[in-house]
C-alpha positions in Angstrom: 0.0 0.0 0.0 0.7 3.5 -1.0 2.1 5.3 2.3 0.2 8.8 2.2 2.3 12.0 4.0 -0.3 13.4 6.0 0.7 13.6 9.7 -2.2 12.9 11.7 -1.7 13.0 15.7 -2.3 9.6 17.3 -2.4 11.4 21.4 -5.4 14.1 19.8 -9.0 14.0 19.0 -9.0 15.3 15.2 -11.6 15.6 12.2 -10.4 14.7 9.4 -12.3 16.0 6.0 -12.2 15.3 2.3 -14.3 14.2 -0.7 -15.3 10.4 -0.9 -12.6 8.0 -2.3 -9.5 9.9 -1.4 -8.6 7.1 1.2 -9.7 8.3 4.7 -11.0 5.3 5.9 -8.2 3.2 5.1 -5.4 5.9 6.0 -7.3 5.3 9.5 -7.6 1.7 9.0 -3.8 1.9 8.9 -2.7 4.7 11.5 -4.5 3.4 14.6 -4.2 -0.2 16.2 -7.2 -2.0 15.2 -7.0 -3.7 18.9 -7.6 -0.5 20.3 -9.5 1.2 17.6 -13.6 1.0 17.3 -15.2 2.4 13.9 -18.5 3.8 13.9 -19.8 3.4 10.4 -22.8 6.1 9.4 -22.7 4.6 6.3 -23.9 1.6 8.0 -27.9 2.6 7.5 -28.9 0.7 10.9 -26.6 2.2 13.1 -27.2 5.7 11.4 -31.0 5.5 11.9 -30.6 4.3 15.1 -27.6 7.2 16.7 -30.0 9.4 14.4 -33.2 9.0 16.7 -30.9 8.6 19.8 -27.5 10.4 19.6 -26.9 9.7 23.4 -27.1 5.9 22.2 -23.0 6.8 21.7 -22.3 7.4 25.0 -24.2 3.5 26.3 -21.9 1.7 23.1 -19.0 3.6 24.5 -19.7 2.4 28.1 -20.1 -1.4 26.8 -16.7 -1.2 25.3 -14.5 -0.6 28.1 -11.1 0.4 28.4 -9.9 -1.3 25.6 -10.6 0.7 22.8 -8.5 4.0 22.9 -9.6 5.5 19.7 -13.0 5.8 18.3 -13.7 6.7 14.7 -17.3 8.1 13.3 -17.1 8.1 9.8 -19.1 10.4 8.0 -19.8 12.8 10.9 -22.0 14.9 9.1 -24.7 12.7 8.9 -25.5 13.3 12.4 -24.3 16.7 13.6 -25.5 15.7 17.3 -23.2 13.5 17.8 -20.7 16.1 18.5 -22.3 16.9 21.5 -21.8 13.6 23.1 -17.9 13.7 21.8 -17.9 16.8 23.6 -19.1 15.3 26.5 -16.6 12.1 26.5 -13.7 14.6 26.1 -14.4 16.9 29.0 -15.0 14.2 31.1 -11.6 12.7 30.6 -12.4 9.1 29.8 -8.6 8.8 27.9 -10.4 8.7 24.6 -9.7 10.0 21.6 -12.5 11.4 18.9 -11.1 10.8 15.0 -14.3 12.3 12.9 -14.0 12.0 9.3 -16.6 12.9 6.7 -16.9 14.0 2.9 -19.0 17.2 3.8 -18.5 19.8 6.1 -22.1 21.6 5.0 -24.4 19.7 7.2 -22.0 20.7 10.4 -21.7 24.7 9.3 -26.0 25.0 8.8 -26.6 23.1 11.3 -24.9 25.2 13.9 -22.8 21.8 15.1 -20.7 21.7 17.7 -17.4 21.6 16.6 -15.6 20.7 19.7 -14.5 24.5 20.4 -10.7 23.7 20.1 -10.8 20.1 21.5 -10.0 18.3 17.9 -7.8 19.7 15.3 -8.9 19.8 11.9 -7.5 18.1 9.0 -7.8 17.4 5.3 -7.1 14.3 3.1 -6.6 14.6 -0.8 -6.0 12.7 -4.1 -2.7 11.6 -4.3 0.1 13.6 -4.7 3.4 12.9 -7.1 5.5 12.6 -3.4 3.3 9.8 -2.4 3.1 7.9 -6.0 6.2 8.2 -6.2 8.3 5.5 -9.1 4.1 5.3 -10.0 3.3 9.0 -10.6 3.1 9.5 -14.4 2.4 13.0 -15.4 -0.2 12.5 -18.3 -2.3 10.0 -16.4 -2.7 12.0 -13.4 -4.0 15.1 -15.9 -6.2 12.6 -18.1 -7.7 10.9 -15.1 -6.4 12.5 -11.9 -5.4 10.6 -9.0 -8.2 9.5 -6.9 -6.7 6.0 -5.2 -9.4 4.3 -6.6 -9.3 5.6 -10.0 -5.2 6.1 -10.4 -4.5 2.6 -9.1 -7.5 0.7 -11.5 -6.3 0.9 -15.2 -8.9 -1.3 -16.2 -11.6 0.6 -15.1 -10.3 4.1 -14.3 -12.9 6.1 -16.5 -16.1 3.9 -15.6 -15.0 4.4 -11.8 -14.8 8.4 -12.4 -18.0 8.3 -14.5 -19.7 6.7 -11.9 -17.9 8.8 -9.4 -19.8 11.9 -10.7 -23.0 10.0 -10.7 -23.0 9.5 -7.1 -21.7 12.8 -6.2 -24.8 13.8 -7.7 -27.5 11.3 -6.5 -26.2 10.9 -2.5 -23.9 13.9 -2.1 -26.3 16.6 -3.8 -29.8 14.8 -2.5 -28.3 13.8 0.8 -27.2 17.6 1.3 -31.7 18.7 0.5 -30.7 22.3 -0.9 -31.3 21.8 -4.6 -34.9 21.7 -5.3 -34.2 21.2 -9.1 -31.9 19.1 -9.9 -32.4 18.9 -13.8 -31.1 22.9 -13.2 -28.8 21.5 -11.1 -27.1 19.4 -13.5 -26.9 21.6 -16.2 -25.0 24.2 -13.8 -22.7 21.0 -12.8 -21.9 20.8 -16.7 -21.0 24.4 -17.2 -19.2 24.9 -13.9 -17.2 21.6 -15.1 -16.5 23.3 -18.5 -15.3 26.7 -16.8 -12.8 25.0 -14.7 -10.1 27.9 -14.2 -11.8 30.4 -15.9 -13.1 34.1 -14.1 -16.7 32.8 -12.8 -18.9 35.2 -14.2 -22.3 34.1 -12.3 -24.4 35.7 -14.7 -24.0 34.5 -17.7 -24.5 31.1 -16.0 -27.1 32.0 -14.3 -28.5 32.8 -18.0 -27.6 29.3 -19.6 -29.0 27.6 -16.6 -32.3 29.8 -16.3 -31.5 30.6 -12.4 -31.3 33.7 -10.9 -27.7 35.0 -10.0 -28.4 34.0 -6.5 -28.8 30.3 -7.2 -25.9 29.8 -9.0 -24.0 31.4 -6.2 -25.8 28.9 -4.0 -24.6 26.3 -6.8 -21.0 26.7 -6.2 -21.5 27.0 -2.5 -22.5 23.4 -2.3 -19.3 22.3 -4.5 -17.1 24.1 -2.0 -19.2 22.5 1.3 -18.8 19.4 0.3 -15.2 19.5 -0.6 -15.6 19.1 -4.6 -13.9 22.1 -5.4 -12.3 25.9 -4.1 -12.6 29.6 -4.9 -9.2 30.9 -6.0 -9.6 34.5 -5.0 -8.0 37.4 -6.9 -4.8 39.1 -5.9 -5.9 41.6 -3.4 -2.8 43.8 -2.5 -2.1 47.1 -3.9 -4.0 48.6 -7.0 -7.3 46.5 -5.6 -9.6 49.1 -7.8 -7.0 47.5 -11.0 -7.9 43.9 -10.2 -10.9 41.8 -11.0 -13.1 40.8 -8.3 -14.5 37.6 -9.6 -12.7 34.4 -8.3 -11.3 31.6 -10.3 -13.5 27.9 -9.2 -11.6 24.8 -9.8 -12.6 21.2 -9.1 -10.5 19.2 -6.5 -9.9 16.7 -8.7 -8.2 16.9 -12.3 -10.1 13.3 -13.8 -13.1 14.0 -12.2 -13.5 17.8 -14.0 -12.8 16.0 -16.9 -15.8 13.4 -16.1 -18.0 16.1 -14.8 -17.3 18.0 -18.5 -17.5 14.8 -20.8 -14.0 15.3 -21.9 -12.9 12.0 -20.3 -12.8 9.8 -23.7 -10.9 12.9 -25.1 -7.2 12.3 -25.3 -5.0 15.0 -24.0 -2.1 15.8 -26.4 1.1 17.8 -25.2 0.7 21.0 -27.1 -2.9 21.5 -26.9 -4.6 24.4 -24.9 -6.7 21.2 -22.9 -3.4 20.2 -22.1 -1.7 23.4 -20.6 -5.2 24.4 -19.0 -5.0 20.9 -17.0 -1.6 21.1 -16.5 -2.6 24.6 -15.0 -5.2 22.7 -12.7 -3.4 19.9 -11.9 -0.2 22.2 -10.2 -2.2 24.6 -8.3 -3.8 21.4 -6.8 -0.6 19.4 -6.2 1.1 22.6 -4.5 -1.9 23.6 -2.3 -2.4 19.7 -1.3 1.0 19.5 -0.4 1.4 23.1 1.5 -1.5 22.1 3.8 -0.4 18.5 4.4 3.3 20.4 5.3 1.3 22.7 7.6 2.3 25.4 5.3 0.1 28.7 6.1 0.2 30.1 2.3 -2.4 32.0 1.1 -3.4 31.6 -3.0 -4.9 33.2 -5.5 -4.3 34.9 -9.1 -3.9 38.2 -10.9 -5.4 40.0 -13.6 -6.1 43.4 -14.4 -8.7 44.9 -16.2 -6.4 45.4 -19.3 -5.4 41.7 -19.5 -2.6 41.0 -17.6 -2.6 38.2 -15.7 -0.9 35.4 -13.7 -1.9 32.1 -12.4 -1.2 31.7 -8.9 0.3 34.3 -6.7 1.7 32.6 -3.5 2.1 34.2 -0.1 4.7 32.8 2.5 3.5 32.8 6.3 7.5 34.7 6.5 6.3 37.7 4.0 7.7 36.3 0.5 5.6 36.4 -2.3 6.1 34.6 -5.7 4.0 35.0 -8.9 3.8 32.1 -11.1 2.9 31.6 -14.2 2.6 28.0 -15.5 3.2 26.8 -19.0 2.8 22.8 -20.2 6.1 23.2 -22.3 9.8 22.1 -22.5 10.9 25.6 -24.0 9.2 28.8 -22.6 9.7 32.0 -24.4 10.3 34.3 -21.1 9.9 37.5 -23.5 5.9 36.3 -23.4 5.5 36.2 -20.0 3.9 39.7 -19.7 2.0 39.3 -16.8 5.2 38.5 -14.4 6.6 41.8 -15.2 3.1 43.6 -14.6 2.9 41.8 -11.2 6.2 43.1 -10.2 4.9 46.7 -10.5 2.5 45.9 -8.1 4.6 43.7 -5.8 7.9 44.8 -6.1 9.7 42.8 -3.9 7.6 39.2 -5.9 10.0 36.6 -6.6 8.7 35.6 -10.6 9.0 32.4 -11.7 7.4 29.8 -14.2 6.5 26.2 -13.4 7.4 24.1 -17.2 8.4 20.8 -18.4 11.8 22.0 -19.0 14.6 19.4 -17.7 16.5 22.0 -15.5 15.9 25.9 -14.4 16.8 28.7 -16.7 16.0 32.6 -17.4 17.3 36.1 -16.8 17.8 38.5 -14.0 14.3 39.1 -13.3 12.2 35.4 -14.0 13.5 32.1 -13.2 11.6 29.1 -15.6 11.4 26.0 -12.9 11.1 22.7 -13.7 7.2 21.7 -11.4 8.7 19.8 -9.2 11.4 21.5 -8.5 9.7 24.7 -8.1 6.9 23.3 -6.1 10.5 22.2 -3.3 11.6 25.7 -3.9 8.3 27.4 -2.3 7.7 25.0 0.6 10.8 25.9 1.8 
């Protein structure tokens, strides 16, 4: 088995979020000693109808198993927010527990005004795989053409029926289970366009037209994909010159194969050269360097730059220790640094940005003001 680098605490109650499939239930499976680890399924429908009805019902299990079990696990907390009162309880009390709470939606928890422990757990994330963790496996096209969900990366026989089917549960339990989207059909169709615009300045109403929804429900829209962990905002750049710089954020899905799935472009092949290519290339290292900065408990903040004139770059990173670095990020071998136009505007606004462009070139290059990188190698440079 593939060992993943998240650090999870084994002497601390924790959540521990993430969309289905990325691998939190075995990561757990693996971290904690199953002799002293008791997993409390809410996928299991029996037990999740039952705690449902009866949260306390927790707290007379708990009692039944003794002292034995050290570390309890409730998978898919956010099926039953009321649980976290009884957690609450154990912890205060002292019983020399510890609470891991895992779920694929943090949605239900915000609305419903859950208690989230008030400092008592610490809060983590799990993601796709990252290059670090595949290691002698990763392979750079495969992970663009059908990103690296475990299930889907490891399965080469059945990698785009998994991620095809993938979306259609998202959208049957995830989207249902969650009871905010009246129409669905509408739904769908926004699913198909937000899938399409992957990267691109969100411009809610013109979507809002195609979908026949009002500019608030396609707002709405994207704040479900962002509860439930399918995909982020990328805000833009707002230092100096704010009145210069556009205000609508960039969404991208969490997941480079499952965009493709959610878009229909999965039985598309992805050529080197192609704008496809460099515009998953694009997704695919803003993922793999944000997954990696929070896993390294990296406090970075992200976003991009444009101006009203054009000029643009594709991830602008801040340091918790005050550096900045603009990036621009090209799917090529040989970058012509006399086109990268929107470094140099950056650097007007940020004087003191480091510029650099993440390629497929075999070693760094470039001039006194932008350094071309190698992805990798840029991605170490960063992290520090």
């Amino acid at each position: 088995m593939l060992q993943r680098i998240i650090d999870l605490p084994k002497k601390k109650s924790f959540f521990l979020f993430g969309p289905r499939q990325v691998g939190k239930s075995s990561i757990l499976k693996n971290h904690f000693s199953p002799s002293s680890t008791y997993f409390f399924d809410l996928l299991d429908s029996d037990l999740y109808f039952q705690l449902l009805a009866r949260p306390s019902l927790l707290n007379e299990e708990l009692d039944k198993l003794g002292k034995k079990f050290t570390h309890i696990v409730i998978d898919e907390i956010q099926r039953v927010p009321d649980l976290l009162n009884e957690v609450h309880r154990n912890i205060e009390e002292k019983r020399n527990r510890f609470f891991i709470l895992s779920g694929s939606s943090a949605r239900k928890l915000k609305r419903s005004g859950a208690n989230m422990l008030g400092g008592r757990a610490l809060t983590y994330e799990l993601f796709p795989f990252t290059h670090t963790e595949l290691k002698e496996k990763f392979s750079l096209n495969k992970a663009l053409e059908l990103g690296t969900l475990p299930s889907v990366y490891l399965d080469d026989e059945y990698a785009k029926e998994t991620l095809k089917s993938y979306v259609r549960t998202y959208l049957e339990q995830e989207i249902k289970a969650e009871a905010q989207v009246r129409n669905l059909r509408a739904f769908v169709k926004f699913l198909d366009l937000a899938g399409s615009e992957n990267g691109q300045l969100t411009n809610y109403s013109n979507i809002a037209n195609d979908t026949q929804c009002d500019y608030k429900t396609v707002q709405e829209y994207y704040q479900i994909l962002e509860d439930t962990l399918i995909g982020f905002n990328l805000p833009p750049y707002s230092g100096s010159f704010r009145k210069q710089i556009r205000k609508h954020p960039k969404f991208y899905f969490f997941d480079t194969g499952v965009q493709r799935a959610i878009s229909k472009r999965l039985d598309l092949k992805l050529i080197p050269g192609t704008k496809d290519y460099g515009n998953c290339f694009e997704h695919f290292f803003i993922l793999e360097i944000m997954r990696l900065a929070s896993y390294t408990k990296k406090d970075f903040s992200f976003s991009f730059y444009r101006t009203k004139s054009g000029a643009e770059v594709d991830l602008i990173v801040e340091r918790y220790d005050g550096k900045c670095f603009a990036i621009e990020i090209k799917a090529t071998a040989n970058v012509d640094i006399r086109k990268l136009t929107g470094l140099v505007s950056f650097k007007e606004v940020r004087e003191d940005a480091h510029l650099f462009c993440a390629s497929l070139c075999k070693r760094k290059y470039g001039n006194e003001e932008i350094t071309i990188f190698p992805w990798k190698e840029l991605i170490e440079e960063i992290l520090g």
